[in-house]
N, C-alpha and C positions, 0 to 999 in steps of 0.2 A: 504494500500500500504506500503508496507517494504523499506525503505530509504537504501542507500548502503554508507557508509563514507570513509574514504581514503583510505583503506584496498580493497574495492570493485574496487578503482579505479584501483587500482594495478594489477587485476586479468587479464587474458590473454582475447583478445576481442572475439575468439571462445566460451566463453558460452551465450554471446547476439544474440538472435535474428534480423533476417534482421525488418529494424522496416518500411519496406515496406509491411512485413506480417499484420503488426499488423491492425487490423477493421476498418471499418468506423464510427462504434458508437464512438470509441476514438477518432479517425479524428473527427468527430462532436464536441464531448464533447470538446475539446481544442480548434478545428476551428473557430466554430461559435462565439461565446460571443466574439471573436475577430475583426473578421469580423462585427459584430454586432454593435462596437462603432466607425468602419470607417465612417466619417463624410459623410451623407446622404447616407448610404446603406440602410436605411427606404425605400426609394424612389424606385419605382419600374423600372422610367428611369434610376437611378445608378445603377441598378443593370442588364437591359439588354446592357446599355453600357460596363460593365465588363462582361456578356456574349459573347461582339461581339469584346472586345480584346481578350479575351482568344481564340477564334477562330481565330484570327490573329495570336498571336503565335503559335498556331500550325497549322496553316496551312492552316485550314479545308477548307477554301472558302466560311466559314457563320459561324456565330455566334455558340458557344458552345453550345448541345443540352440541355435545362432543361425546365422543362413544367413550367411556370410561374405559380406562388401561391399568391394570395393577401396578405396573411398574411406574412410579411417579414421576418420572423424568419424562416417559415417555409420552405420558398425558400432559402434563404441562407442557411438552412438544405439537401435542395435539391441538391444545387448546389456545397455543399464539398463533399456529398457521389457519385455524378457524375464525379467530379474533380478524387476522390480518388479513382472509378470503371478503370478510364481511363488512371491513371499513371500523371494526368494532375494539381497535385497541386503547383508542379512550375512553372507551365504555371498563375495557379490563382496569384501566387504571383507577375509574371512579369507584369501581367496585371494593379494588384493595383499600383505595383511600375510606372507604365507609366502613372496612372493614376492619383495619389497623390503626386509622389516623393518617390525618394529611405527614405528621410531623413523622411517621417511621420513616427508618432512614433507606429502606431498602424499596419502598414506597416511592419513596422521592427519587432514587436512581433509577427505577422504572420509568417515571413520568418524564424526566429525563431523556432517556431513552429513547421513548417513544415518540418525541416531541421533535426527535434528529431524525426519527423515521419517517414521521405521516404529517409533520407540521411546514408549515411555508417557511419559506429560506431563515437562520435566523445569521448571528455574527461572524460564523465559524462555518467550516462548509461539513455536514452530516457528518463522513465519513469520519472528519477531525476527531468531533466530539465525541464520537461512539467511541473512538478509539482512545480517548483521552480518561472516558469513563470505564473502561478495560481497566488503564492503569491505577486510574483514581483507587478502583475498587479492590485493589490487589495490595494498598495499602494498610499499616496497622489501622487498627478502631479509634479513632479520634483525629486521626491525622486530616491537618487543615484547620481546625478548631478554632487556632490561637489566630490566623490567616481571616476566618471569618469575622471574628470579633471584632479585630483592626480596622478591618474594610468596609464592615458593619456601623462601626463607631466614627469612622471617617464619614459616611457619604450624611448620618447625622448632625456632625458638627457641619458639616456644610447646607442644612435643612433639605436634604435630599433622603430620609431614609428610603429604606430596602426593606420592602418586607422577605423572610427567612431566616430561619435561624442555623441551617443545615450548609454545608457544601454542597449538595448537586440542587439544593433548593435555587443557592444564592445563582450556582451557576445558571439556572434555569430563568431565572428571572434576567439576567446580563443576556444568556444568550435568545432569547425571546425578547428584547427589550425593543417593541418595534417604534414607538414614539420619543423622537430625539427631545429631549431637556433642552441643549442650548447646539442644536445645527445637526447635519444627518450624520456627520461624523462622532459625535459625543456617546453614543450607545454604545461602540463599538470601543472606543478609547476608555469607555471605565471597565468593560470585559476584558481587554489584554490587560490594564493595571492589575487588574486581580489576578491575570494568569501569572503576572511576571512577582506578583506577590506570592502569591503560592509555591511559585521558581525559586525563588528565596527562602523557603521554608523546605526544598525538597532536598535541597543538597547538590551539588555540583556534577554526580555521575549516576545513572541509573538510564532505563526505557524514559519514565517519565520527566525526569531533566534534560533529556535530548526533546521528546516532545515538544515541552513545555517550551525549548528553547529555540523550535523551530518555528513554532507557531508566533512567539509574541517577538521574536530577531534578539530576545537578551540573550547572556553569557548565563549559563548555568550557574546558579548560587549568588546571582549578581545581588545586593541590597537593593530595594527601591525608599526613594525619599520618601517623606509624609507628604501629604494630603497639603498644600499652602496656607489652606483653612483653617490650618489647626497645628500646634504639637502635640506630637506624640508623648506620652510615658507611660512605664511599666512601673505598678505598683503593686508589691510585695508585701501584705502583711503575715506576720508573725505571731500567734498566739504562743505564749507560753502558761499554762492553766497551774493552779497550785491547787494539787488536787488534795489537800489536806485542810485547806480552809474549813472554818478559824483554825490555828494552830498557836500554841505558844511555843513553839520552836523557832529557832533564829532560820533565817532566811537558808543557812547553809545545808543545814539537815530536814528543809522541807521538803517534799515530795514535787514535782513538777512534769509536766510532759506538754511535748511541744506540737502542733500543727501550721503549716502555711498555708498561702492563699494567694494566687495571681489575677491580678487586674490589669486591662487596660486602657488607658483614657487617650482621648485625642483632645484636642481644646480645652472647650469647659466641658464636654458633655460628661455624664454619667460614667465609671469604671463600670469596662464588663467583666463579668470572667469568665476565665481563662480556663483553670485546672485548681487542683489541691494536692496538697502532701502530706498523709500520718509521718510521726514523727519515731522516734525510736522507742519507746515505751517511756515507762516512769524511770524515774533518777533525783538526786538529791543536788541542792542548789552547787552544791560546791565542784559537781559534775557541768554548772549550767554552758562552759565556754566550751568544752570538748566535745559534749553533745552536740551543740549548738555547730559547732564548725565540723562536724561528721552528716549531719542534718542538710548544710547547705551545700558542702561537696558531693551530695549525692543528687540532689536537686536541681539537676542541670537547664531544666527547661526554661526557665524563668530568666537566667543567666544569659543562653543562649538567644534568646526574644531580645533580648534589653541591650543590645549589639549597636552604640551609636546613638542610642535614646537616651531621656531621660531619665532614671532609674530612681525610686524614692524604697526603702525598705521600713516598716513600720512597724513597730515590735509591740506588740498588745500586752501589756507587762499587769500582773496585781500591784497592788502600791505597796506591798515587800520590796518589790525588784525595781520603783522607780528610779534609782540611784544605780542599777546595776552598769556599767562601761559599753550599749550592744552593740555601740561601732567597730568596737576592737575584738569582736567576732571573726575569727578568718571565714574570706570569702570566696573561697576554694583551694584548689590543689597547691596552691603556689602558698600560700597560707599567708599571704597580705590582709589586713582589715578592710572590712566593710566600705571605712570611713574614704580609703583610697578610690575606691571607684564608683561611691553611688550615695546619695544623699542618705542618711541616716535618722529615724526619729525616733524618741519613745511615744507612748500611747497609751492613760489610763484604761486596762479590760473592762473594768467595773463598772466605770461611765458607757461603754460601748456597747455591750451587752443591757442596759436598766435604761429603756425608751423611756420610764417613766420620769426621767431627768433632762433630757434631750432638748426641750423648749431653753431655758435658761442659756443653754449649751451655745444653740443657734442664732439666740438674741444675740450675745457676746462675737460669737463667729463674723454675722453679719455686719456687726461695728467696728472689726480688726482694723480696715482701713478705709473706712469713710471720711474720716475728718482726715485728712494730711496733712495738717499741719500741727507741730512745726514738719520744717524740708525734712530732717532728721530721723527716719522712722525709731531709729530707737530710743530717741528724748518721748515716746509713748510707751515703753515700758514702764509701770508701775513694779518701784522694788521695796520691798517689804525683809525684816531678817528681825533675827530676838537676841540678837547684836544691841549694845549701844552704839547708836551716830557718834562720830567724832568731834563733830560741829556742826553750828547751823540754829536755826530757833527750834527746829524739830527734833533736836538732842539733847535732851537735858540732863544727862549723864558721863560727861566728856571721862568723866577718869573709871567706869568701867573698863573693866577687861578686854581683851578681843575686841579693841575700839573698830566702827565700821562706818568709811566717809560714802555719805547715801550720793550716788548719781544724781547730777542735775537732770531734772527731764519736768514733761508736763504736767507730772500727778506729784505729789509733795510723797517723799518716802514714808514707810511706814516701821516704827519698833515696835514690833511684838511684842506684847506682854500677857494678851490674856486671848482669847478666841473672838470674843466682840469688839476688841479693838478692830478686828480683820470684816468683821459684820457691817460696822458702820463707814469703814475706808471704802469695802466696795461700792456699798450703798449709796456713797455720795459720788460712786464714780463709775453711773452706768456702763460707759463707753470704754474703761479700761478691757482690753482683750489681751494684753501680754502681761505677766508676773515672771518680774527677775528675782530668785531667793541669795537673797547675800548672806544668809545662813542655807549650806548646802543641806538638799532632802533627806534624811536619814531615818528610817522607819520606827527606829529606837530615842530616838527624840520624840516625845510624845505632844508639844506645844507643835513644832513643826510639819510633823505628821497630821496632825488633824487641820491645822492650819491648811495645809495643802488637799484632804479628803473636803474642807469646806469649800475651799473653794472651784474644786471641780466637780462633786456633786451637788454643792450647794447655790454658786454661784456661778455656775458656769461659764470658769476661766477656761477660753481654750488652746491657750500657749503659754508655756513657761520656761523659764533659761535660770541655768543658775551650774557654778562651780562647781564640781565634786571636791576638789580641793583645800574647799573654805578661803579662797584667797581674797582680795581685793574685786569687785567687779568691773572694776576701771579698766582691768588691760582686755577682762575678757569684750566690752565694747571696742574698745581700740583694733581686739584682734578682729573683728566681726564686720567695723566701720573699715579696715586695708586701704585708709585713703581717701576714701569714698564712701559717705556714709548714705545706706537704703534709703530711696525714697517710701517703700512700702515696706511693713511688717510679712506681706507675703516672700519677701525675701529670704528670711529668713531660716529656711531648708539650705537656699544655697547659698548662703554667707557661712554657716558653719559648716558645709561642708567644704568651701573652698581654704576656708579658716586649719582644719584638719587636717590638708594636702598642705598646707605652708608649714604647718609644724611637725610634718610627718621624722624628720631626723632627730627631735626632742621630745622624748615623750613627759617630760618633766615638763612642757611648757606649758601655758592657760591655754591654745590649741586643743593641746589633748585632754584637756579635763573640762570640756562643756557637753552637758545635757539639754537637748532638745528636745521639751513636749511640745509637742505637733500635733494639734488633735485634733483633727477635719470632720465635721460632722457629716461632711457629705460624702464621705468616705466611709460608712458605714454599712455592713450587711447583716441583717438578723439570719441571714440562712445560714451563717455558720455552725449556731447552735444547735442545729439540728443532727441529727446520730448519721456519724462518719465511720461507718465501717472499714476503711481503708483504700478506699476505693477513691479515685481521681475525680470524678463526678460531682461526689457529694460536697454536700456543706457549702453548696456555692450562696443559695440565695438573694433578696435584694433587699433592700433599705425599706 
């Protein structure tokens, strides 16, 4: 068979054949092995069942004529060149679809199918596609997935969605797409972006990468850019569960087990996902880094996607572990951290999981940067610590211990001393959205700790920065402002982690010892919670 590449596409549709002409042997050869892996088409009652829809669709007032054959390969032979004598292969396909759901996937590669057989020319010439859905289909179980969602999430940020949720759906819709959006060429131009997306997810050698690569004129394995509409990023969260809760054990000997989550967003629109990953079972905190870097060396998918893009990792932590280092996680074989190659956050669980806190959460979110001014985004950090000030009218304690000089900025700093001090500062400061702790979070600090559960369950702070170190918070803005200080608080993912690549040869520096809560409400999925048997599937849910 003679492949045609983008040149062929171009050609006027007068030299194709109606591909209603084309045989039943083809019809066979493509049909069946499809029909073949519809779950219980073995069955000889599935199969006079879909006799006796297809008589319902069209009409007959009995069951589709086919002489029944014990051997089931041979009847479902029998029953596409009857289909295909009678004009009646989208009657078979209505049938299955009533039968199994539009959304089965083997469903959907029929319709497919059959649509390169008996349908009017679409972007590709027949032969192409049939051949193309051969190799599709020869493929592991998911493959494409993470290709669909992209392309899925692109044509939305562009307000153009697609409806499908499947690969031979998506294809179905690109290669049928017979009303141009913007000029006759445009239908045709977002079906090879998707091919040569797919190109890029197949790998550089194989049937299907030669394919793929004659059809759309790319290089095998070649990257394709985003969508102009939008950027792209891959988002990673991390759950790590402390399956002992309550406990009065220190964080080291608590029990814990970890899960991921791939997501990914283009512009503003929505994360989709992607996949999921069980984690190694339970283990105890002081196990949490070697786990953790065994977890993500094995986890390649997500890795692999995130090739060139924007990469955010989000680590869904109980408030034992807010303080834990998860940048400094090796983030794979090579055993460099996290912090080297992909923005880094933490993320209260507790808040993520209890909708019933969420309002508060989103108020706070939505005001992170409304007002900008001042120019300075981080003169809108509100810092608070149970520190005495060094000076100032708002320190009235200069010769305490562990003197602490509070950052200029728009909200007047705050000294800790009791839990309503923290009630009535945020109180009168609806719009604050960032909290710097100039006393680092420590879970055995019990004024700080609850100080920090009030204000993210209670008041719904949803970003905070602060030392592990307990240092000075002055160098850690200096390191964060490099010159150039943010104009937005949204910044701020990638100030610390650019902050992190500067001090990567010192790890004693205030580089390496800043914690990022990053708490995106809009980043959130309740389908997590749901029983993850191990399986890649599950746990995805939406918001």
């Amino acid at each position: 068979m003679r492949f045609f590449g983008p040149r062929a596409l171009r050609r006027g549709r007068k030299e194709r054949r109606p591909e209603r002409q084309q045989g039943p042997d083809q019809a066979c050869r493509h049909l069946v092995p499809i029909l073949a892996c519809v779950p219980r088409m073995n069955e000889l009652k599935m199969r006079q069942a879909l006799l006796v829809r297809m008589g319902e669709k069209l009409r007959l007032g009995h069951p589709f004529n086919v002489a029944e054959d014990p051997e089931y390969l041979a009847h479902l032979d029998a029953i596409v060149r009857a289909a295909h004598r009678d004009g009646a292969l989208e009657a078979l396909c209505g049938a299955l679809a009533q039968m199994y759901g539009d959304d089965d996937i083997d469903v959907a590669w029929l319709e497919l199918a059959v649509t390169a057989l008996t349908g009017p020319p679409g972007h590709l010439p027949a032969d192409v596609l049939l051949a193309l859905v051969v190799e599709l289909r020869c493929r592991p179980k998911g493959f494409g997935a993470a290709t669909v969602a992209r392309f899925l999430a692109e044509r939305r940020a562009q307000r153009r969605p697609l409806d499908g949720t499947s690969l031979p759906q998506v294809l179905l819709k690109l290669y049928d797409s017979r009303v141009p959006a913007h000029g006759p060429a445009e239908p045709r131009e977002q079906l090879l972006r998707f091919l040569r997306m797919l190109a890029a997810q197949t790998g550089p050698s194989g049937p299907l990468a030669a394919l793929l690569a004659e059809i759309t004129g790319a290089a095998p394995g070649e990257p394709v850019a985003p969508a102009a509409d939008g950027e792209r990023q891959v988002i990673i969260q991390i759950r790590v569960e402390e399956e002992d809760a309550p406990s009065d054990l220190p964080p080291a000997q608590r029990r814990y087990s970890l899960r991921g989550y791939h997501y990914e967003r283009v512009g503003d629109d929505r994360p989709v996902f992607l996949g999921s990953q069980s984690g190694p079972g339970l283990f105890t905190g002081d196990e949490l880094t070697e786990r953790g870097r065994d977890f993500l060396t094995s986890w390649r998918e997500p890795a692999d996607a995130a090739r060139g893009v924007t990469k955010r990792v989000e680590f869904l932590l109980p408030h034992s572990l807010l303080g834990h280092p998860a940048e400094a996680w090796p983030g794979g074989p090579a055993g460099r951290p996290l912090s080297r190659s992909c923005q880094v956050v933490v993320r209260s669980l507790i808040r993520y999981r209890d909708s019933m806190v969420h309002d508060g959460w989103i108020r706070r979110w939505n005001a992170l940067d409304r007002d900008r001014t001042p120019a300075d985004a981080l003169q809108r950090i509100g810092w608070l610590s149970t520190r005495a000030p060094a000076d100032g009218p708002a320190c009235p304690d200069p010769a305490a211990a562990q003197p602490w000089k509070c950052p200029e900025g728009k909200y007047p700093p705050l000294r800790l001393t009791r839990l309503t001090d923290l009630v009535d500062w945020l109180s009168a400061h609806p719009d604050l959205g960032c909290l710097g702790l100039g006393t680092p979070y420590d879970h055995d600090d019990d004024l700080i700790r609850q100080a920090v559960d009030d204000a993210l369950l209670e008041d719904g702070i949803p970003v905070m920065v602060w030392r592990r170190d307990a240092g000075d918070p002055h160098p850690l803005l200096d390191a964060l402002r490099a010159g150039q200080p943010p104009a937005d608080l949204a910044e701020l993912p990638h100030r610390v982690h650019q902050a992190r690549r500067r001090g990567r040869h010192d790890t004693h520096s205030v580089h390496n010892q800043i914690t990022l809560l990053w708490d995106d409400p809009t980043c959130v999925f309740s389908g997590q919670d749901q029983p993850m048997p191990g399986t890649r599937a599950a746990g995805e849910g939406a918001a």
